[in-house]
C-alpha positions as CSV (number, residue, x, y, z in Angstrom):
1,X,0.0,0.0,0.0
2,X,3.0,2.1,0.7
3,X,4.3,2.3,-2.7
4,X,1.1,2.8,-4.1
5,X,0.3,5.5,-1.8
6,X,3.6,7.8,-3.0
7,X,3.1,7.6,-6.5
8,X,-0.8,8.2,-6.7
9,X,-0.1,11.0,-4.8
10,X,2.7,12.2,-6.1
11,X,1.0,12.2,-10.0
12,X,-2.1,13.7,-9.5
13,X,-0.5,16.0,-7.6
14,X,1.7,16.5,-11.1
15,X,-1.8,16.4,-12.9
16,X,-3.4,18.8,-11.2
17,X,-0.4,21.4,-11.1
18,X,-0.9,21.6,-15.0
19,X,-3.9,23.8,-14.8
20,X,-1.4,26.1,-13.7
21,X,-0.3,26.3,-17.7
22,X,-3.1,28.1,-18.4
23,X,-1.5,31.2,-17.8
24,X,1.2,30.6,-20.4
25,X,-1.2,30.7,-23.1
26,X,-1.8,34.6,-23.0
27,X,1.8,34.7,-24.0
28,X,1.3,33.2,-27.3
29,X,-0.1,34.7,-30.3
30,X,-3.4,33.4,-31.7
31,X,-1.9,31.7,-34.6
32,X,1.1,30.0,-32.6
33,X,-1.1,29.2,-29.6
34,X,-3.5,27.1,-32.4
35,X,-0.9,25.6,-34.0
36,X,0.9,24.7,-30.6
37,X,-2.4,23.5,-29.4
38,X,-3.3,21.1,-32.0
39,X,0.2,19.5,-31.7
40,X,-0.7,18.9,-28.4
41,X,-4.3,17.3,-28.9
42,X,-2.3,14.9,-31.5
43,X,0.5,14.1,-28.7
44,X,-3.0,13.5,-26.4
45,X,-4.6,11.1,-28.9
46,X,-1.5,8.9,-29.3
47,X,-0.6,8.5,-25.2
48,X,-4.7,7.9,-24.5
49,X,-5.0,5.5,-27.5
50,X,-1.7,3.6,-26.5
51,X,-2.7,4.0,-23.0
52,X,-5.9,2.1,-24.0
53,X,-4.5,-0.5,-26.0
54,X,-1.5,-1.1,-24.4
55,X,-1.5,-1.2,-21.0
56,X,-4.7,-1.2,-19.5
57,X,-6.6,-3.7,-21.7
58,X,-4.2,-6.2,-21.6
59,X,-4.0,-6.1,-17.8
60,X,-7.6,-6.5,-17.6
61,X,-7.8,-9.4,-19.9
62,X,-4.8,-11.1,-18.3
63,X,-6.2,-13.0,-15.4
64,X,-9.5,-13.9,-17.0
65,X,-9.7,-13.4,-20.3
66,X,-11.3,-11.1,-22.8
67,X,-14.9,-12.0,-21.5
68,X,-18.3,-10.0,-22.1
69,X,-17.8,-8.4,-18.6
70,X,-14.4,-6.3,-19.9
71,X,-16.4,-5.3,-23.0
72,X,-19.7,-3.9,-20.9
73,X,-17.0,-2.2,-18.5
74,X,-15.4,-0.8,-21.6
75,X,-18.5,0.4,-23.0
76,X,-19.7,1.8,-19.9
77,X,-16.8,4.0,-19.8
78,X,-18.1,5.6,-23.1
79,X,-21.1,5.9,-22.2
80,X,-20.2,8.1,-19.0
81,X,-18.2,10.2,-20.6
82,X,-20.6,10.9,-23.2
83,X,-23.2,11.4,-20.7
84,X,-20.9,13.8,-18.8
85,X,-19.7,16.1,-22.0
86,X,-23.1,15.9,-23.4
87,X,-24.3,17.4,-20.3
88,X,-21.9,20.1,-19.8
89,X,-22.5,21.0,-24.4
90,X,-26.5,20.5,-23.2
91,X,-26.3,23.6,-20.3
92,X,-24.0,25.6,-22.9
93,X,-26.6,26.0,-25.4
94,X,-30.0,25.6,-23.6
95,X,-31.8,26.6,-21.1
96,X,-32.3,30.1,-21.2
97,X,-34.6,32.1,-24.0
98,X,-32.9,33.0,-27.2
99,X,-32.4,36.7,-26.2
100,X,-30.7,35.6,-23.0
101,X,-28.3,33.2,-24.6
102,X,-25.7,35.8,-25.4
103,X,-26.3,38.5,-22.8
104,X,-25.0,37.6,-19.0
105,X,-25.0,33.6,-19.8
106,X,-21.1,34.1,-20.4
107,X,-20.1,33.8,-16.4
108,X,-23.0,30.4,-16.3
109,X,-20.3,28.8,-18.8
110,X,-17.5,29.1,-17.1
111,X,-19.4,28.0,-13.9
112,X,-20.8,24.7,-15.7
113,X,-17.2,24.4,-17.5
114,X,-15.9,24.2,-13.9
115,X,-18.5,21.4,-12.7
116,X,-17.1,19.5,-15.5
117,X,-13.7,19.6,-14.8
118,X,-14.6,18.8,-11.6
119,X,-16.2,15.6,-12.4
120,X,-13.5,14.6,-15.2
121,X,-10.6,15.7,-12.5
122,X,-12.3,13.3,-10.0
123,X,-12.3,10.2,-12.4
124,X,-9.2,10.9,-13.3
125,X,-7.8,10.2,-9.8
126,X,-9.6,7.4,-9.4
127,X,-8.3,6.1,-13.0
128,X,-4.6,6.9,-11.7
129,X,-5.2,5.6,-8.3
130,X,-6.6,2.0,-9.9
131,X,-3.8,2.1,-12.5
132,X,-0.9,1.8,-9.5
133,X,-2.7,-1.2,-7.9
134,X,-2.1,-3.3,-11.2
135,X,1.9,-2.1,-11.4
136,X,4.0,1.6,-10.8
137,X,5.0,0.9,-14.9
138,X,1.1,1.1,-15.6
139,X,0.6,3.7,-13.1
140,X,3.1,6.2,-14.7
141,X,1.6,5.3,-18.4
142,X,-1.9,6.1,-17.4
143,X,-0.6,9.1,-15.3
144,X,1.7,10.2,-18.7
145,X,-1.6,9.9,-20.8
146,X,-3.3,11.9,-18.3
147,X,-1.1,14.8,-18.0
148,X,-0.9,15.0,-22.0
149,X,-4.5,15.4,-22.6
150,X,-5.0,17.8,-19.5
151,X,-2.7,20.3,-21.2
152,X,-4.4,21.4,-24.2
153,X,-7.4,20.8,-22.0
154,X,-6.3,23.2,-19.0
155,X,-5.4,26.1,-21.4
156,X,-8.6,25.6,-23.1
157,X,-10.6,25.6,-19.9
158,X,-8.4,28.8,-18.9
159,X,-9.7,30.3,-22.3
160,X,-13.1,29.8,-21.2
161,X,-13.3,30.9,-17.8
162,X,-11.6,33.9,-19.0
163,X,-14.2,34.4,-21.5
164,X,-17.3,34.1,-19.0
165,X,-15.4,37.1,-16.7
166,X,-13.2,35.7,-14.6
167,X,-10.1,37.8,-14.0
168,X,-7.2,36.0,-14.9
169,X,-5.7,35.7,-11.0
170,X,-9.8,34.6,-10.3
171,X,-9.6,31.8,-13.7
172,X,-6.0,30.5,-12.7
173,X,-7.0,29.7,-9.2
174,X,-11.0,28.2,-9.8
175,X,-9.1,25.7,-12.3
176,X,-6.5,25.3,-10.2
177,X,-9.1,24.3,-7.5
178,X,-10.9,22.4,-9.9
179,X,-8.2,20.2,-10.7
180,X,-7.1,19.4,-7.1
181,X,-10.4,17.0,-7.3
182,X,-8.3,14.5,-9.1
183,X,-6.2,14.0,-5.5
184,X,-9.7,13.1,-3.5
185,X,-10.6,11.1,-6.7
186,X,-6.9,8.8,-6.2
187,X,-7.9,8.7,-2.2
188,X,-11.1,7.4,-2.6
189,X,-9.9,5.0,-5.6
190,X,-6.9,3.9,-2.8
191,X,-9.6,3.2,-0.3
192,X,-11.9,1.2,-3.1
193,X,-8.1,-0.6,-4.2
194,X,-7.4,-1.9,-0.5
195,X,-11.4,-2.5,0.4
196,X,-13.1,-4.1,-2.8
197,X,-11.0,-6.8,-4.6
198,X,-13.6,-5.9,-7.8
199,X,-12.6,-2.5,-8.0
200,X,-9.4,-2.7,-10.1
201,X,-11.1,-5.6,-12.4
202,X,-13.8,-2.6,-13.2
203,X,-12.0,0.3,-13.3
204,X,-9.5,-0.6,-15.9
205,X,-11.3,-1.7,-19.0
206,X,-13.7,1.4,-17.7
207,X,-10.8,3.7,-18.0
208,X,-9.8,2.6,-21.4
209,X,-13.1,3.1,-22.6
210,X,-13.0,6.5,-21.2
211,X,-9.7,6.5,-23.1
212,X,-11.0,5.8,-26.8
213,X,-13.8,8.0,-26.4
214,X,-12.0,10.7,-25.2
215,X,-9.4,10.7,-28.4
216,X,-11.8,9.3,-30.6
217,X,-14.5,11.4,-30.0
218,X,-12.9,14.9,-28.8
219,X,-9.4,14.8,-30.1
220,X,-9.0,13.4,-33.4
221,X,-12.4,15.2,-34.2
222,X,-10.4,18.4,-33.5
223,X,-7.0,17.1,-35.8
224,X,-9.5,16.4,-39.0
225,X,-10.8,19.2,-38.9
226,X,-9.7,21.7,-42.0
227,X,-5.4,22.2,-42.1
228,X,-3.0,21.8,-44.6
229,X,-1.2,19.1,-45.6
230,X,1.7,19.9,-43.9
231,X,-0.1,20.6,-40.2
232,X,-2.0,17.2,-41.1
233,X,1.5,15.8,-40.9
234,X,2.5,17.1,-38.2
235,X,-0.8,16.5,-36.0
236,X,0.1,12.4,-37.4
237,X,3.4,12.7,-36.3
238,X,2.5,13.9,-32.8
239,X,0.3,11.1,-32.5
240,X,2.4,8.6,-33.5
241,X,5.1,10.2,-31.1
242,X,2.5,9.7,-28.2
243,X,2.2,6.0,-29.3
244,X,5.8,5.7,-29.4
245,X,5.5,6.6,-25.6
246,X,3.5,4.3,-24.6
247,X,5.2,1.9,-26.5
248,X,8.8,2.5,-24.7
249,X,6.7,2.3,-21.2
250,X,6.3,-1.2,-21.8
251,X,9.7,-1.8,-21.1
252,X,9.6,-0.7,-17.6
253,X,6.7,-3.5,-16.8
């Protein structure tokens, strides 16, 4: 339990320090802060996919097999993170008459942006916490994945608080706080770890749904999108570098 306490600790302690990067984004120019971003989003994709694929499905099939309870536990993490970005898009766009959509409904973005994150944050402790109980080489690939998509996600989320009226000491410090959910997310999945001998069997092929959706849904979305030739090779590169990554983890298991 020791071991497992450090380094869950330790990385979603890293994880939620990168909200923090936020800030560096008003440094960039528009054009450079796209173009950096989308790199990033590609980099995502690859760790989360190899993530998926390479470490935390084969540890779940390992002891039993690839049975129909994996595939309902990977499905099920689709389905809740659908659910979950569906209903943060759902309170973006509705609720509120069509004169009031645009006049004082910024700030309620950046306030329902925030429950998100807080949710997401959460799992993703719990994800990290479940990932060190299997081995500290899965732990650190899950935890590598994680800090790769929460980068272009942080600066994005930064974007959007500042956007709804946050001042920028007021954004940087609600995302910040936001963030810090992942560490009671990796307590409670360390309680759950020693308590329920069923937890790690679920969380894992639940996570890698999460995983796949995640890339497959949000990020690669974002990479087809229109670009030239040249930034579509790049954006291939990057995931393919973040596949790489997960690839040279192996070794260490």
């Amino acid at each position: 339990m020791a071991y497992e306490l450090f380094y869950t600790i330790t990385s979603v302690i890293l994880v939620s320090l990168v909200s923090l990067l936020g800030v560096f984004s008003l440094l960039l120019r528009k054009k450079t802060e796209r173009t950096f971003l989308l790199i990033l989003v590609g980099l995502s994709a690859g760790t989360l996919f190899g993530d998926a694929f390479l470490h935390l499905l084969p540890e779940a099939v390992e002891e039993n097999g690839f049975t129909p309870a994996v595939s309902l536990f990977v499905l099920l993490g689709i389905i809740v993170f659908f659910v979950l970005e569906r209903f943060v898009h759902w309170n973006h766009c509705h609720g509120l008459p069509a004169s009031e959509k645009h006049v004082g409904h910024s700030h309620h973005i950046g306030v329902l942006n925030l429950a998100g994150d807080v949710l997401h944050n959460f799992l993703d402790g719990l994800i990290i916490a479940a990932s060190y109980f299997v081995s500290i080489p899965v732990g650190i690939a899950t935890t590598v994945a994680v800090i790769f998509h929460e980068i272009p996600q942080e600066i994005a989320d930064f974007g959007i608080l500042l956007y709804s009226g946050f001042s920028r000491a007021k954004a940087l410090f609600y995302n910040f706080l936001s963030a810090t959910t992942a560490i009671i997310g990796a307590i409670v999945g360390l309680i759950l770890g020693v308590n329920s001998s069923s937890f790690v069997p679920f969380i894992l092929p639940f996570s890698a749904g999460a995983f796949i959706y995640i890339a497959g849904s949000n990020l690669i979305p974002e990479l087809q999108k229109e670009g030239s030739l040249r930034e579509s090779f790049w954006h291939l590169s990057a995931m393919i570098v973040g596949i790489l990554v997960m690839v040279g983890l192996l070794f260490l298991e």
